[in-house]
C-alpha positions as a Python dict, from the first residue, in 0.01 Angstrom:
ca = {
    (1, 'X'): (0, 0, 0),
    (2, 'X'): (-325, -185, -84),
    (3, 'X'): (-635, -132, 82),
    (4, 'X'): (-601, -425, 263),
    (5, 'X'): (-206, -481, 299),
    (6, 'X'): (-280, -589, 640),
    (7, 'X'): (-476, -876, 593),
    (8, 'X'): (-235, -1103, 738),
    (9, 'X'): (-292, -864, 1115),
    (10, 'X'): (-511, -1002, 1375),
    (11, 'X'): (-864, -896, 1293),
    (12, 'X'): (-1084, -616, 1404),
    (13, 'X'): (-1370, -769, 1543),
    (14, 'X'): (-1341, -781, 1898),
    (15, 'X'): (-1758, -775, 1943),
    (16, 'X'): (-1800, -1123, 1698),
    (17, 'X'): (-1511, -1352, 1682),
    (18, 'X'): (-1454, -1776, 1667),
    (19, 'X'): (-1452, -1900, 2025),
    (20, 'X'): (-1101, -1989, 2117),
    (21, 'X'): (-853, -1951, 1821),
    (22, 'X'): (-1060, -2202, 1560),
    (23, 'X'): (-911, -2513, 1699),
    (24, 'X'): (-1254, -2774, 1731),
    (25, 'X'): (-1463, -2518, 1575),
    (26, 'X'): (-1548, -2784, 1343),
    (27, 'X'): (-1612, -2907, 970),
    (28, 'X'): (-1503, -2543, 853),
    (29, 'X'): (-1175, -2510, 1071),
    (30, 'X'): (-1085, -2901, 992),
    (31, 'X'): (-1120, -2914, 590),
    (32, 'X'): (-1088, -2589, 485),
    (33, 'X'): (-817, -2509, 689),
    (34, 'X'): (-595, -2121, 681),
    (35, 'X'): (-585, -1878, 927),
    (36, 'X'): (-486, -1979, 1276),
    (37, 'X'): (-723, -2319, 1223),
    (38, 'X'): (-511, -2588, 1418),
    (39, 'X'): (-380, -2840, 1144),
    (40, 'X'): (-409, -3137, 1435),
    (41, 'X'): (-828, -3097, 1417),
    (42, 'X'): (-1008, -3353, 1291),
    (43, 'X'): (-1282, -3068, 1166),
    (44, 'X'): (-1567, -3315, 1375),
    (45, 'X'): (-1597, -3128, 1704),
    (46, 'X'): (-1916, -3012, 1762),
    (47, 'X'): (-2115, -3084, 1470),
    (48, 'X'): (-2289, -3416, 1551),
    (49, 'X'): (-2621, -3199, 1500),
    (50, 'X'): (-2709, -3252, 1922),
    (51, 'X'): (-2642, -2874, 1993),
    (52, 'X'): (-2926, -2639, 1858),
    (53, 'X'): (-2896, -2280, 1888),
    (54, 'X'): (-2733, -2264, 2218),
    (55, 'X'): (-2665, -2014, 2484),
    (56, 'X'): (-2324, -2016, 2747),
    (57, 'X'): (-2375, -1778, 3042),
    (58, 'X'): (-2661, -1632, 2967),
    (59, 'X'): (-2919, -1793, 3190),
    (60, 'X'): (-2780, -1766, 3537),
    (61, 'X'): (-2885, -1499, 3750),
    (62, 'X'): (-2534, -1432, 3913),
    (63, 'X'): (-2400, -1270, 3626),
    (64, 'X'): (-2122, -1474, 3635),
    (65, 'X'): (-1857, -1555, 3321),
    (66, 'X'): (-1904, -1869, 3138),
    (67, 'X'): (-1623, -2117, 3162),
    (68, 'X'): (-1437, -2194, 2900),
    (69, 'X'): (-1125, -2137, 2677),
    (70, 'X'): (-1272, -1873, 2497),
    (71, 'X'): (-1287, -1603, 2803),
    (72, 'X'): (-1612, -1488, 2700),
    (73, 'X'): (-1787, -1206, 2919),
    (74, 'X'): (-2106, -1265, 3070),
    (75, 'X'): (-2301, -1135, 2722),
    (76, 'X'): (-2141, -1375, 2512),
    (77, 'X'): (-2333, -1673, 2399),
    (78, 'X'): (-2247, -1955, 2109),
    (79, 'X'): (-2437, -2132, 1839),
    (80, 'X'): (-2352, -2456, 1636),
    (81, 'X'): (-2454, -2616, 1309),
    (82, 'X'): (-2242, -2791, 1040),
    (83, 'X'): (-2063, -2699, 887),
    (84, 'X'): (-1892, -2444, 1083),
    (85, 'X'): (-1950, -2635, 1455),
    (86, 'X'): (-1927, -2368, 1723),
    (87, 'X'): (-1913, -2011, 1695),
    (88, 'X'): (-1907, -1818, 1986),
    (89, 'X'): (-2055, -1464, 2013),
    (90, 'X'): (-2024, -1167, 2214),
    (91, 'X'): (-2327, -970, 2070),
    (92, 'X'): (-2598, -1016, 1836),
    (93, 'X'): (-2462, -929, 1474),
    (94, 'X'): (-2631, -559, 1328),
    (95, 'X'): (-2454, -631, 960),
    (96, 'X'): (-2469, -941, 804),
    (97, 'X'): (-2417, -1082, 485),
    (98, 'X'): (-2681, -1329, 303),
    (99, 'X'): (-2648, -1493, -5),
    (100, 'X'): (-2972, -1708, 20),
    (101, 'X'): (-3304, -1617, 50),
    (102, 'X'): (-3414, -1844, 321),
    (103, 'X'): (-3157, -1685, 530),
    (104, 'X'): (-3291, -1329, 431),
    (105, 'X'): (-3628, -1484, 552),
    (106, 'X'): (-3473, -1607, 864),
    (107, 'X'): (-3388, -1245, 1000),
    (108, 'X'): (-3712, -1086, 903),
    (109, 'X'): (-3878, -1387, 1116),
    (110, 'X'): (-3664, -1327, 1385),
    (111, 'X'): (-3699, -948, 1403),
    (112, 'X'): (-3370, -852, 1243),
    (113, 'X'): (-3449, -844, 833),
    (114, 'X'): (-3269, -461, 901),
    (115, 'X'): (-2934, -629, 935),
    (116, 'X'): (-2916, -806, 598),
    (117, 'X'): (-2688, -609, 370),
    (118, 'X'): (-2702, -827, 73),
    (119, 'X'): (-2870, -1156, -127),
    (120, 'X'): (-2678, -1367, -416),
    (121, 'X'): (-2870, -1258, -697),
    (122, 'X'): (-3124, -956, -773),
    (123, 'X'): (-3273, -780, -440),
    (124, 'X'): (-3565, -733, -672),
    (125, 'X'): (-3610, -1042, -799),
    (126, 'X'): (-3625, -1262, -425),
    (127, 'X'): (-3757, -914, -257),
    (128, 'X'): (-4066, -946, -491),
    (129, 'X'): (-4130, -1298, -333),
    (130, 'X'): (-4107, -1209, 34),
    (131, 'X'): (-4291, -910, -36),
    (132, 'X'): (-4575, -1082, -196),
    (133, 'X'): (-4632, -1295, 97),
    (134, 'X'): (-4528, -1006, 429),
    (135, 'X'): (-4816, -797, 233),
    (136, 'X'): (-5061, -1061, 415),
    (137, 'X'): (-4869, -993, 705),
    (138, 'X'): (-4915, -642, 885),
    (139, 'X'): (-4617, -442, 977),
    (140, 'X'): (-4400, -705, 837),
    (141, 'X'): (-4157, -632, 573),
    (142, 'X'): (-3827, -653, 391),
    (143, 'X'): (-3655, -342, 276),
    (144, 'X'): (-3410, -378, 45),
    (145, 'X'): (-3272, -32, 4),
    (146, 'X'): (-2909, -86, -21),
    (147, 'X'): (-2926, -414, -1),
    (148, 'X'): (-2591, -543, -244),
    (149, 'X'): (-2588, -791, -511),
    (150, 'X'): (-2339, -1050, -439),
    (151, 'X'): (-2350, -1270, -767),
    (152, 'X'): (-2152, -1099, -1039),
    (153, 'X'): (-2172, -1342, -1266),
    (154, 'X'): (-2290, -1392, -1630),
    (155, 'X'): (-2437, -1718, -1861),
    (156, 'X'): (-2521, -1902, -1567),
    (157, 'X'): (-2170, -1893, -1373),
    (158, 'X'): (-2124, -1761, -1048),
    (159, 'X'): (-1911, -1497, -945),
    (160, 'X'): (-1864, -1336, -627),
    (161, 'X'): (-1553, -1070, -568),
    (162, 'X'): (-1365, -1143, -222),
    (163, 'X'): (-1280, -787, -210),
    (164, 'X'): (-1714, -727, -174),
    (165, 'X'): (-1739, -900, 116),
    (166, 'X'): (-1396, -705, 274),
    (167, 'X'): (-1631, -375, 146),
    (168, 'X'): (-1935, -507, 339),
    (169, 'X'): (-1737, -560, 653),
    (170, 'X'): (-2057, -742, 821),
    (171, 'X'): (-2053, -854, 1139),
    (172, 'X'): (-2189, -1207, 1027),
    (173, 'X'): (-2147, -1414, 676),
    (174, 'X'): (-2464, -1632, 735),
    (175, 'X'): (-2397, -1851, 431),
    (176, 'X'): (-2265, -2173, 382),
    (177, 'X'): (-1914, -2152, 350),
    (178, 'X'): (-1880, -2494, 145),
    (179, 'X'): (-2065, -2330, -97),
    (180, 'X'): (-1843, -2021, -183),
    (181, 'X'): (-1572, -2292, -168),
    (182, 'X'): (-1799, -2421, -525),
    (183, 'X'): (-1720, -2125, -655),
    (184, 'X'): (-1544, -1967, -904),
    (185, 'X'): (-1213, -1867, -811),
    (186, 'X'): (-1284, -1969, -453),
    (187, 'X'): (-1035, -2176, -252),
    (188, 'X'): (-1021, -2321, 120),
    (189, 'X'): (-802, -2061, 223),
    (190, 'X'): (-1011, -1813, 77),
    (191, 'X'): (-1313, -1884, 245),
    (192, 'X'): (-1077, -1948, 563),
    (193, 'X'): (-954, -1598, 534),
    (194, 'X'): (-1278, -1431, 543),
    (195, 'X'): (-1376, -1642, 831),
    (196, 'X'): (-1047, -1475, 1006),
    (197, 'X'): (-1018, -1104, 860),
    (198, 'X'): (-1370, -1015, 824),
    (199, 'X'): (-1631, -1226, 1035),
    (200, 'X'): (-1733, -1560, 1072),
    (201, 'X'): (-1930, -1801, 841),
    (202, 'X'): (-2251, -1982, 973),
    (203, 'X'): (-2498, -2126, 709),
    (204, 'X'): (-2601, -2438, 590),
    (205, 'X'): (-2745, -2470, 192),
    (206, 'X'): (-2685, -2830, 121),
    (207, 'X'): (-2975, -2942, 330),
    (208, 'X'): (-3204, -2792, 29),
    (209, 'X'): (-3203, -3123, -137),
    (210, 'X'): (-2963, -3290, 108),
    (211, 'X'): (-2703, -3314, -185),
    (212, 'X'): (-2358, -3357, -132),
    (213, 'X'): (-2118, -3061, -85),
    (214, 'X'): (-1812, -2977, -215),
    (215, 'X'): (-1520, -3211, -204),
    (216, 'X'): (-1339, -3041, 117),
    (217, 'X'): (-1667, -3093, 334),
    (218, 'X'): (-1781, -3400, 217),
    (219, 'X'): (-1608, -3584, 577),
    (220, 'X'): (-1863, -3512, 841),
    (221, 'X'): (-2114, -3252, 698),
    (222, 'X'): (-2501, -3250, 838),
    (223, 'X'): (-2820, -3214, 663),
    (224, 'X'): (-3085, -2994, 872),
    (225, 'X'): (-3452, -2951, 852),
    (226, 'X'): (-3552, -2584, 786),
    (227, 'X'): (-3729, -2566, 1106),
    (228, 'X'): (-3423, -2745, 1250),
    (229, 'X'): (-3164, -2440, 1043),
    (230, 'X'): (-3408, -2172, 1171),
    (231, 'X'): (-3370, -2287, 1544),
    (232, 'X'): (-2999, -2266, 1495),
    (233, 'X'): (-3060, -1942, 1359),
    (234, 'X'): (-3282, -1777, 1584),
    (235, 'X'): (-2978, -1841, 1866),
    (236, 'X'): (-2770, -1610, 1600),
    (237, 'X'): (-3042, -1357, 1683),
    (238, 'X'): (-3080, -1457, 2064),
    (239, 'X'): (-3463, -1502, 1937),
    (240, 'X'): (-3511, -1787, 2060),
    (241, 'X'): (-3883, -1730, 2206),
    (242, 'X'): (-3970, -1633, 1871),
    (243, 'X'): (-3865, -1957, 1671),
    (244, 'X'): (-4067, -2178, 1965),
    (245, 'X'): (-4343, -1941, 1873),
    (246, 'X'): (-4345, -1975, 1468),
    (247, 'X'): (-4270, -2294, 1551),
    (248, 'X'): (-4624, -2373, 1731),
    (249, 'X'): (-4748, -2201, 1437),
    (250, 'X'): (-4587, -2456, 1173),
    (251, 'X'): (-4662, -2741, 1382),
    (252, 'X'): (-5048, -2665, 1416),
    (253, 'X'): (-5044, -2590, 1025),
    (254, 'X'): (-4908, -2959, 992),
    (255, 'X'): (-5166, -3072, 1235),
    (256, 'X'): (-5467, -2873, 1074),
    (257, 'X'): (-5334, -3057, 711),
    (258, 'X'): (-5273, -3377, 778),
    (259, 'X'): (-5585, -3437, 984),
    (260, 'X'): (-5823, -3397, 659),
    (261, 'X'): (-5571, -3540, 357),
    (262, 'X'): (-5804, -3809, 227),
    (263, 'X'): (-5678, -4235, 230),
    (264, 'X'): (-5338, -4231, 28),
    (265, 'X'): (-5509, -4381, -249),
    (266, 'X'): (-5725, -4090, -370),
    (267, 'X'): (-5457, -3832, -380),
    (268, 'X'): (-5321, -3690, -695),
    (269, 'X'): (-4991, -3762, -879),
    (270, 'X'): (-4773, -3432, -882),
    (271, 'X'): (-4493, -3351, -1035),
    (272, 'X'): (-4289, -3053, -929),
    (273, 'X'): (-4088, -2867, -1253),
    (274, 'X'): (-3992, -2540, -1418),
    (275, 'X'): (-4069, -2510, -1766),
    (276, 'X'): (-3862, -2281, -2018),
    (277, 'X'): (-3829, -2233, -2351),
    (278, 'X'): (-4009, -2562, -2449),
    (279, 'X'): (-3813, -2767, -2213),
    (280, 'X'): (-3981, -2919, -1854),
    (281, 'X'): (-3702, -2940, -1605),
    (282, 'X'): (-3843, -3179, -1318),
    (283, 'X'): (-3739, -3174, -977),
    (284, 'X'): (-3796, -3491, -718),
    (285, 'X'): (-4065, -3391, -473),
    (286, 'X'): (-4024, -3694, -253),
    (287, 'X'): (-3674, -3670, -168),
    (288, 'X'): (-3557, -3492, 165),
    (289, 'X'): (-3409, -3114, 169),
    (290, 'X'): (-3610, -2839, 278),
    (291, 'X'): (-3656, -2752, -101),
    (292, 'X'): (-3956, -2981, -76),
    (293, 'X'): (-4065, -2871, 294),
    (294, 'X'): (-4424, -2738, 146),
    (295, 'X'): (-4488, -3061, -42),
    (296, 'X'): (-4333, -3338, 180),
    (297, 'X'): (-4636, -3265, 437),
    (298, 'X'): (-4914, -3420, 220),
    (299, 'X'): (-4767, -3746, 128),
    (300, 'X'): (-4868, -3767, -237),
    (301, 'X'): (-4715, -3952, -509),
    (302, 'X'): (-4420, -3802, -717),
    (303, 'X'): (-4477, -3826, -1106),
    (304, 'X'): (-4087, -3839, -1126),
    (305, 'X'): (-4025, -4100, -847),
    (306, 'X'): (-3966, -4393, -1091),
    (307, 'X'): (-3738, -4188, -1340),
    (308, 'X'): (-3319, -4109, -1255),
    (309, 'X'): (-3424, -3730, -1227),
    (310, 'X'): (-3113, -3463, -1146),
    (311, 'X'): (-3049, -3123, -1219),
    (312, 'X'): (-2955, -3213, -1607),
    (313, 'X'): (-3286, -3385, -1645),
    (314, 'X'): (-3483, -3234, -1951),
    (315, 'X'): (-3800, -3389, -2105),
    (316, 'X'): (-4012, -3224, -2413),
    (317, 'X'): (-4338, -3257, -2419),
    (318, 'X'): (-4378, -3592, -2553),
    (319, 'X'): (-4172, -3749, -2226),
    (320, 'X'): (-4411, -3530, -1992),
    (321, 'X'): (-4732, -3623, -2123),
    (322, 'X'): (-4602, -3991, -2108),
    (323, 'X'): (-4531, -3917, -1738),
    (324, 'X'): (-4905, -3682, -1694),
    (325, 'X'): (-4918, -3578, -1356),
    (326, 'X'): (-5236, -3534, -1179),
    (327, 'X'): (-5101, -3214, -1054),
    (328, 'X'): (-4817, -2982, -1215),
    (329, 'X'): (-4629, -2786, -945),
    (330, 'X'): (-4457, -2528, -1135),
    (331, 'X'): (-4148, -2425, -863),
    (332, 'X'): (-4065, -2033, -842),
    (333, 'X'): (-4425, -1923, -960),
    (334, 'X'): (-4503, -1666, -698),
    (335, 'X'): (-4369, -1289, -782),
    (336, 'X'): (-4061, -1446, -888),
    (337, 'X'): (-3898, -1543, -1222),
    (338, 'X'): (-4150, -1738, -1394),
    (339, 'X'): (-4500, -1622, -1541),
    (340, 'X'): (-4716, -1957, -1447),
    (341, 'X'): (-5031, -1766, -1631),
    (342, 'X'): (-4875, -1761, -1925),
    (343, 'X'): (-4664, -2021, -1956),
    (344, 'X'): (-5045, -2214, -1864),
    (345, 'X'): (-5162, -2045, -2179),
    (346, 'X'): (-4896, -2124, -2420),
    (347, 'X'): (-4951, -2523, -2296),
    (348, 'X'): (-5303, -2501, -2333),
    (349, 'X'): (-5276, -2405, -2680),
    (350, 'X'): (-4969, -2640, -2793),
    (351, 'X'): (-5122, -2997, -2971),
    (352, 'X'): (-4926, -3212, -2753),
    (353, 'X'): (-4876, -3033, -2411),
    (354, 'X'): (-5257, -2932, -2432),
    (355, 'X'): (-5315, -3307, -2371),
    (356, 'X'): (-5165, -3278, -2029),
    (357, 'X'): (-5413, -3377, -1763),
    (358, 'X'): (-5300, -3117, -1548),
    (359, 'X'): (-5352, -2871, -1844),
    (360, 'X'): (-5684, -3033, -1914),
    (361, 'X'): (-5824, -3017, -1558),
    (362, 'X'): (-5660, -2652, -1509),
    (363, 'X'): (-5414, -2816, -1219),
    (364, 'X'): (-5132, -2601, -1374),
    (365, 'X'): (-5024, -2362, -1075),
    (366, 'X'): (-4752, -2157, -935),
    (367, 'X'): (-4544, -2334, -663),
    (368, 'X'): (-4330, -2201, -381),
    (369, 'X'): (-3937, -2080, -416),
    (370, 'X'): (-3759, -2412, -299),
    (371, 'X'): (-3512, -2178, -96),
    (372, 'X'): (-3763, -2126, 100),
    (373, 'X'): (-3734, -1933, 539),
    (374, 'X'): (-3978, -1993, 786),
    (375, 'X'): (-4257, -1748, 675),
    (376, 'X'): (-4223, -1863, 298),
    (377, 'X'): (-4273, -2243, 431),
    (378, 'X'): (-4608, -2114, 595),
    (379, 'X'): (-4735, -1965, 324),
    (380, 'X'): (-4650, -2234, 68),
    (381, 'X'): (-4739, -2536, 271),
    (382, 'X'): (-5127, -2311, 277),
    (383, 'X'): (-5107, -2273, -52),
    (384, 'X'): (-4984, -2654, -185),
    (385, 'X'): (-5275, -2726, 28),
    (386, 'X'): (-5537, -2535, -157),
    (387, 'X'): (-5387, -2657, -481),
    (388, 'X'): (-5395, -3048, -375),
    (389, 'X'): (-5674, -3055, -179),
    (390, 'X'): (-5927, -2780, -302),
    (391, 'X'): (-6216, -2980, -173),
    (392, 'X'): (-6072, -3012, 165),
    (393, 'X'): (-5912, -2667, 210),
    (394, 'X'): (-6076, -2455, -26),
    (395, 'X'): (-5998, -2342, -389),
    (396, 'X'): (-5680, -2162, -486),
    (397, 'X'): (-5776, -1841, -613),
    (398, 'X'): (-5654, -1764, -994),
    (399, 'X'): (-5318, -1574, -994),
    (400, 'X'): (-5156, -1369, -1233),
    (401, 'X'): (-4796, -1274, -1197),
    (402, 'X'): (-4816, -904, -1040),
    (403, 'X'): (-5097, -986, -837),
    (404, 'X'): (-4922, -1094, -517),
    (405, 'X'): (-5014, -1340, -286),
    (406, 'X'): (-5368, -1413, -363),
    (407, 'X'): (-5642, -1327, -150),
    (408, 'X'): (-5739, -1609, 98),
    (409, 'X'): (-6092, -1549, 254),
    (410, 'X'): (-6064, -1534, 632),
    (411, 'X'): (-6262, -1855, 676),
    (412, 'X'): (-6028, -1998, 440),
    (413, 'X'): (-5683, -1929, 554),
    (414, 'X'): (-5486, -2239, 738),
    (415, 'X'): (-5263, -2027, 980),
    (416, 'X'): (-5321, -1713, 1163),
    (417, 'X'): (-5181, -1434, 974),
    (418, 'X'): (-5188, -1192, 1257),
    (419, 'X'): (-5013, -1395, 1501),
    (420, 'X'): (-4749, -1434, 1251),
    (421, 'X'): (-4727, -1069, 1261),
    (422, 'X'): (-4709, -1006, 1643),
    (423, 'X'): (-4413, -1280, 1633),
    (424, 'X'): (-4173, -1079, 1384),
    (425, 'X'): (-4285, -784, 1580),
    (426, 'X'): (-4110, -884, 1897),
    (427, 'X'): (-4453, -1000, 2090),
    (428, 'X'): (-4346, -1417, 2104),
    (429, 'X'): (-4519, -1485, 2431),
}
């Protein structure tokens, strides 16, 4: 017999499990049906987006069970978020799988980067990034020994084996399930089965440019904040101190920035874009998604707001320097895929791209990864600071890929990096 002929047997998680069967546990059980989802849902129950990271029977001081249908013991707790709705839980998941780095970010911020067992693509490659920005923070980091590579796939195309995810056997798939259902050789019933045989799916990834989702989850699927996903998230963890914490630390970031961003008028034009091979590939910075959560806070002007820009959009140089942003925002620039420095160099020295202002006036810098957690937002809504408003919030220092985060003088930096660190640690009050 195969290794797993009994697929079709109740599962074996007895410590993480769907609240009562999967009947209302929303968008997930409703469109992409399988298992023992109950074909009479409508797939809406609980996932209006009122429920936050929520706790049942865990705040009374009688130690009594919570009520419900469920039969939860006096540990268990649930959390909600499209497009899964409610997923109850009787302890706080030690294994879980992540394909996207903001979620790998998540559970360091929370305390619980050891559970991650896996990312989509290259530990390396997204490691490098958090890495370069936990170095500023002490005691804080992500270790990615063992950590498995999900994406299989080749030319672009994404593959991830079914039977990878039965190997993992986490406790947790904190992904987006409408996105395995995109794909390859994915199906409703597929994700549906993992959901029932292995553990369940909570994630949201459509929010990152608040772009619409796969056909089957189209009907009734929310778009988040990332502060709003990382609540939801935190409940996963039963961290919820912490997120109030970072939170108080974002929101007096956003206070310290906004209070000194000079009148509307005599900010800069930027354009946000990743440049390859002689090609600029620009990305809307005004649009909503948490991809642009460390630009939307300044309010400038997008060089791409009056062109149809989406993800096929390629201009040469001739279309850019037409465009000529005050500011060039080049996205995945910090220990990631992309060397800013040099591509920088090769523009400066090209006859046509050399005319860019942003060239010109050395505005040319590495941006933040657009899949970005709570710590990465932090750092990247500091550093879009430094690199709109020099004047205001001090100079971004010159970076070469390798280098890390750059060093921020003490007087300088626009959140407390230590307090940071006492919040991962556990120390939220």
């Amino acid at each position: 017999m195969g290794k797993h002929a009994d697929r079709n047997a109740p599962t074996r998680r007895d410590l993480i499990s769907y609240g009562g069967a999967v009947a209302g546990a929303g968008l997930i059980a409703g469109c992409l049906g399988g298992g023992s989802s109950d074909p009479g849902s409508d797939g809406s129950d609980g996932t209006d987006g009122s429920g936050g990271a929520e706790s049942e029977g865990s705040d009374g001081a009688d130690g009594e069970e919570p009520d419900g249908a469920d039969g939860g013991s006096a540990g268990s707790y649930s959390v909600e978020m499209a497009p899964v709705g409610e997923v109850a839980l009787d302890a706080v998941p030690e294994d879980v799988m992540v394909y996207s780095l903001l979620y790998a970010d998540m559970a360091v911020a929370f305390g619980h980067g050891d559970a991650v067992n896996s990312l989509g693509f290259d530990a390396d490659a997204g490691g490098n990034t958090l890495d370069a920005y936990y170095a500023e923070l002490d005691g804080v980091e992500f270790d990615r020994e063992g950590i498995r590579q999900l994406n299989t796939g080749s030319g672009g195309g994404i593959s991830v084996d079914r039977e990878l995810l039965y190997e993992l056997d986490s406790d947790l798939h904190l992904a987006d399930p409408c996105l395995f259902v995109s794909f390859d050789g994915w199906s409703q019933d597929d994700v549906a089965e993992i959901r029932d045989r292995v553990a369940p799916w909570f994630g949201n990834v459509y929010s990152r440019r608040n772009s619409e989702p796969p056909e089957p989850c189209r009907d009734g699927y929310e778009y988040y904040t990332l502060w709003e996903i990382a609540e939801r998230v935190a409940g996963v963890f039963r961290e919820e101190s912490a997120y109030e914490a970072l939170a108080t630390v974002h929101d007096d970031l956003l206070e310290t920035v906004q209070a000194d961003l000079p009148p509307a008028e005599e900010r800069p034009t930027v354009g946000t874009l990743i440049y390859m091979d002689g090609t600029y590939y620009p990305s809307r910075s005004d649009r909503p998604g948490f991809a642009n959560a460390h630009v939307r806070p300044f309010d400038v002007a997008d060089a791409f707001g009056a062109a149809d820009v989406t993800y096929e959009t390629a201009y040469d140089h001739e279309q850019l320097l037409e465009v000529d942003p005050d500011v060039i925002l080049h996205q995945y620039g910090v220990e990631s895929y992309y060397d800013v420095a040099g591509i920088r160099e090769e523009l400066a020295d090209h006859p046509v791209a050399g005319e860019l202002s942003a060239i010109e006036n050395d505005r040319f810098y590495p941006s933040g990864n657009p899949v970005q957690g709570p710590i990465m937002n932090l750092f990247q809504i500091e550093m879009t600071a430094k690199q709109l408003f020099p004047e205001r919030f001090g100079e971004w220092p010159a970076y070469d890929l390798g280098d890390g985060y750059p060093e921020i003088p003490a007087e300088e930096r626009l959140f407390d990096r230590d307090r940071v660190a006492e919040i991962v640690a556990g120390d939220a009050e």
